[in-house]
C-alpha positions in Angstrom: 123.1 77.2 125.7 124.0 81.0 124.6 123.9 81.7 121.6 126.3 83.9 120.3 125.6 86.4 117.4 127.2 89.4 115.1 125.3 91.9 114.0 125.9 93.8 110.6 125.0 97.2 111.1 124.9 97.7 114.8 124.8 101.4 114.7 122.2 101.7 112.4 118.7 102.9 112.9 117.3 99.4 113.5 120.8 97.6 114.7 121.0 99.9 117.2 117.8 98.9 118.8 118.5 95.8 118.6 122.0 95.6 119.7 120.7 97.4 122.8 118.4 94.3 123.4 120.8 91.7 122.3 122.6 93.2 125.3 119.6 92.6 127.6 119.3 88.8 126.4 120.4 86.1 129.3 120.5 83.3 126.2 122.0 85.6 123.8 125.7 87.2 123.3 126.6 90.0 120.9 130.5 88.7 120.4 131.0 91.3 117.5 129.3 94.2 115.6 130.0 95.1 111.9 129.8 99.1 111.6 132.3 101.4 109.3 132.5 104.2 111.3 132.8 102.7 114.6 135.4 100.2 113.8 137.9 99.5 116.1 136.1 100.6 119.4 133.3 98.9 121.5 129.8 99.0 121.2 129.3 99.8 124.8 131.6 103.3 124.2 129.5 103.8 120.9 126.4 103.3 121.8 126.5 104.2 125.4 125.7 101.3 126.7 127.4 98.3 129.1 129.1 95.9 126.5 132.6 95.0 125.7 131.1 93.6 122.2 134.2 94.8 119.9 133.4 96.2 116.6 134.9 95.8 112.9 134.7 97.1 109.7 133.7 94.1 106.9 131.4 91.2 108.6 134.6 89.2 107.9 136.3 90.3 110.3 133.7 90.1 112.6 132.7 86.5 111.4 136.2 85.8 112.5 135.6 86.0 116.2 132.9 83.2 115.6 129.4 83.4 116.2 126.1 80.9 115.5 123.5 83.5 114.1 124.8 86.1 112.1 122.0 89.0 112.0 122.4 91.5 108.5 120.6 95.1 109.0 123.2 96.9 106.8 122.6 98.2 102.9 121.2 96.5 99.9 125.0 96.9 98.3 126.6 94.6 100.9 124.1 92.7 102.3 124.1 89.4 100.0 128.3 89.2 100.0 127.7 89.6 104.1 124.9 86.7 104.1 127.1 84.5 101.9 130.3 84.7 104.1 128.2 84.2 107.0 127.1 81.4 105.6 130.6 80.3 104.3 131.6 80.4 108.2 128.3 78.2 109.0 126.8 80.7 110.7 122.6 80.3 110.5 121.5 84.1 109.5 119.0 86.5 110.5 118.2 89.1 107.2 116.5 92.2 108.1 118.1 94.1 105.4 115.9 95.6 102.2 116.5 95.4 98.4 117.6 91.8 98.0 116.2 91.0 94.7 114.7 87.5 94.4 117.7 86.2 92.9 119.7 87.2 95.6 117.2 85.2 97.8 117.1 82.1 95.1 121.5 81.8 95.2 121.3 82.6 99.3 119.2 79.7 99.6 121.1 77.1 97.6 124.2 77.7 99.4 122.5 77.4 103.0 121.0 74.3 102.0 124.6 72.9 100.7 125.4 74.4 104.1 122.8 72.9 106.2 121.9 76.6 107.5 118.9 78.3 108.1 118.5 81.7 106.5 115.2 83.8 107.5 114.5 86.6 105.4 112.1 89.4 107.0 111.4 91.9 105.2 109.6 93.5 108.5 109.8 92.1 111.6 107.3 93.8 113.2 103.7 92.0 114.2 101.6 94.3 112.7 103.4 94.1 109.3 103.3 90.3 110.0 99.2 90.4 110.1 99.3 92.7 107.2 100.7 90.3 105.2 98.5 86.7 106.5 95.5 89.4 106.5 96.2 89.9 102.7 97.2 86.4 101.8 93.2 85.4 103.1 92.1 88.2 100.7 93.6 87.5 98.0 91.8 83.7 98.0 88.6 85.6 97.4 89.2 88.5 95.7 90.8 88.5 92.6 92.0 91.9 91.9 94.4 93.7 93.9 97.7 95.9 94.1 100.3 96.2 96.5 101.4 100.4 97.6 105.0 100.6 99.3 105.6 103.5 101.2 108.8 105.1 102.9 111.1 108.1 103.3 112.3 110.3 100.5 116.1 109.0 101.0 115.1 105.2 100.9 117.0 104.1 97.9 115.7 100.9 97.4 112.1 100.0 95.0 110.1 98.2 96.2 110.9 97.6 100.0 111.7 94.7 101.2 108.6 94.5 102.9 106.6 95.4 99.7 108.6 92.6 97.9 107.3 90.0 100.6 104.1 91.2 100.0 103.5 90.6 96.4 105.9 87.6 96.5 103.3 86.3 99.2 100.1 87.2 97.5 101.4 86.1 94.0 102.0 82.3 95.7 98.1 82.9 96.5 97.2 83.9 93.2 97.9 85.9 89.7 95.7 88.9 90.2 93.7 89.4 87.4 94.1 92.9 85.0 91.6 93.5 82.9 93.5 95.5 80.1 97.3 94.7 80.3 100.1 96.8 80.3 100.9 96.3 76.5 97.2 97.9 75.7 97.7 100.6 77.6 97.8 104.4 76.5 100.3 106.4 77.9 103.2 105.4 80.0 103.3 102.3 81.2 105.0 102.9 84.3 102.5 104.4 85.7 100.4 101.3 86.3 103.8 100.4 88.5 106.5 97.1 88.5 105.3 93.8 88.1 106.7 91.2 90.9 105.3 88.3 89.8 102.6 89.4 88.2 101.3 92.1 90.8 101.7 95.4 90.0 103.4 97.1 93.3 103.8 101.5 93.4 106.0 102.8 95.5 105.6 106.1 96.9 108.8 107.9 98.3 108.2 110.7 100.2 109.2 112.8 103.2 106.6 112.1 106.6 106.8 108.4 105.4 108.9 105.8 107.6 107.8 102.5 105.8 104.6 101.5 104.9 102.7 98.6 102.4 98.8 98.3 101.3 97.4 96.0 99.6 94.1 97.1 98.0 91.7 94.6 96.5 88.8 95.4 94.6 85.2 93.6 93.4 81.9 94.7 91.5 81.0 97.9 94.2 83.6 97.3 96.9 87.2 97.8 97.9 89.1 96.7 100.8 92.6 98.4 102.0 94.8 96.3 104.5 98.0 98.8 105.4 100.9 98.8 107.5 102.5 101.5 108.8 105.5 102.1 111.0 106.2 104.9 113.2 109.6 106.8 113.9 111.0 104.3 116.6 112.9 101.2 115.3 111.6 99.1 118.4 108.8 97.2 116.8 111.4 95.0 115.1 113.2 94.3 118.2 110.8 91.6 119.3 110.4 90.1 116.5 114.1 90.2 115.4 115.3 88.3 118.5 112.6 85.6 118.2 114.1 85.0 114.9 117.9 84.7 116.5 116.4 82.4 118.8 114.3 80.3 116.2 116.7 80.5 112.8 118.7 77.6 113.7 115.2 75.1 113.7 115.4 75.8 109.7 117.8 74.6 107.0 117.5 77.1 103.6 116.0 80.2 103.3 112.2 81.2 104.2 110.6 84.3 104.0 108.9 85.9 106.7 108.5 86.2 110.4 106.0 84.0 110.5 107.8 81.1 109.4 109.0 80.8 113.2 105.5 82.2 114.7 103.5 79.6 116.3 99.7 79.5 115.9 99.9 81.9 112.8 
């Protein structure tokens, strides 16, 4: 059966990419496309590609047309009222979107349980950033000191990434990371030892040459170890693992976090 999805953000740097895929995708149908300043024409005439996929202005309208996965890659100001009306119109939802607090995360996932909906919250979808993440969850369970570094563009408005909030959310589930002098016994400013998220201390680092990035850095007696991500200019990484997510989001009911969470063998 086809499944047919709206995407929030379809002109966007990562929508785009994947709404050119979506396109591609025998099982899956792009019936409408949430974008401001392409409202009201086609996503074939916007993007140049062959699609009648109409697109609208609020995902309201867009949820209107009816869909089953509703897929949010817009901004950190919209993306929760987006998820919850997608989720009032029992669509199952796909977020790729950064800056959800956790929260956000906690009220998306009682109402998609009350809905019987599956929500999957990535905060990367690529694999690499997927192995990042398991790599440092294994670490952590040995080595009892670490800190997470989020990196990305100058303009990205949003502290810590999405991805870097998945990070430390995952490694504090492993563990509390030990700190030998805390942050009330410091000298100085105390933001400079960074945010806690759940007890780990996460910097982020927002400069221009930077695309998005996290490392985790764990330390002992005489050793350190650095597992990083990084992501080049291209959005296409996230393609593949944003449409295995459309494909696998209706298997779940309530929110999980992670690609993994629908990757077999992982």
């Amino acid at each position: 059966m086809t499944k047919r999805v709206v995407l929030a953000g379809a002109t966007g740097w990562a929508g785009s990419a994947l709404a050119r895929a979506l396109a591609r995708q025998s099982d899956l149908k792009l019936v409408a496309g949430v974008t401001r300043r392409a409202a009201g024409k086609t996503l074939g005439a916007t993007l140049q590609i062959e699609s009648d996929c109409p697109l609208f202005a609020t995902a309201e309208e867009a949820l209107a047309v009816g869909c089953d996965v509703f897929v949010e890659f817009t901004k950190p100001m919209s993306a929760k009222q987006n998820v919850l009306s997608a989720l009032g119109a029992d669509a199952h939802v796909v977020i790729g979107t950064s800056g959800l607090t956790d929260d956000d995360l906690a009220q998306i996932d009682r109402v998609a349980r009350e809905r019987k909906r599956g929500v999957l919250a990535a905060g990367n979808f690529a694999l690499t950033a997927v192995l990042a993440m398991r790599f440092s969850e294994i670490a952590a369970r040995y080595l009892d000191h670490f800190e997470v570094i989020d990196y990305a563009s100058a303009t990205k408005v949003d502290v810590p990434s999405g991805t870097a909030r998945e990070l430390a959310a995952r490694l504090a589930r492993v563990r509390t990371p030990k700190i030998d002098v805390p942050t009330e016994k410091l000298v100085g400013p105390r933001e400079a030892r960074g945010a806690a998220l759940g007890g780990v201390q996460v910097h982020s680092i927002r400069q221009p040459g930077f695309v998005l990035g996290i490392e985790a850095v764990f330390g002992a007696d005489g050793e350190r170890l650095h597992i990083k991500h990084d992501a080049g200019a291209s959005a296409e990484p996230y393609v593949g693992g944003a449409l295995l997510a459309i494909r696998k989001v209706d298997g779940l009911i309530g929110l999980r976090r992670g690609l993994d969470a629908v990757m077999e063998g992982i």
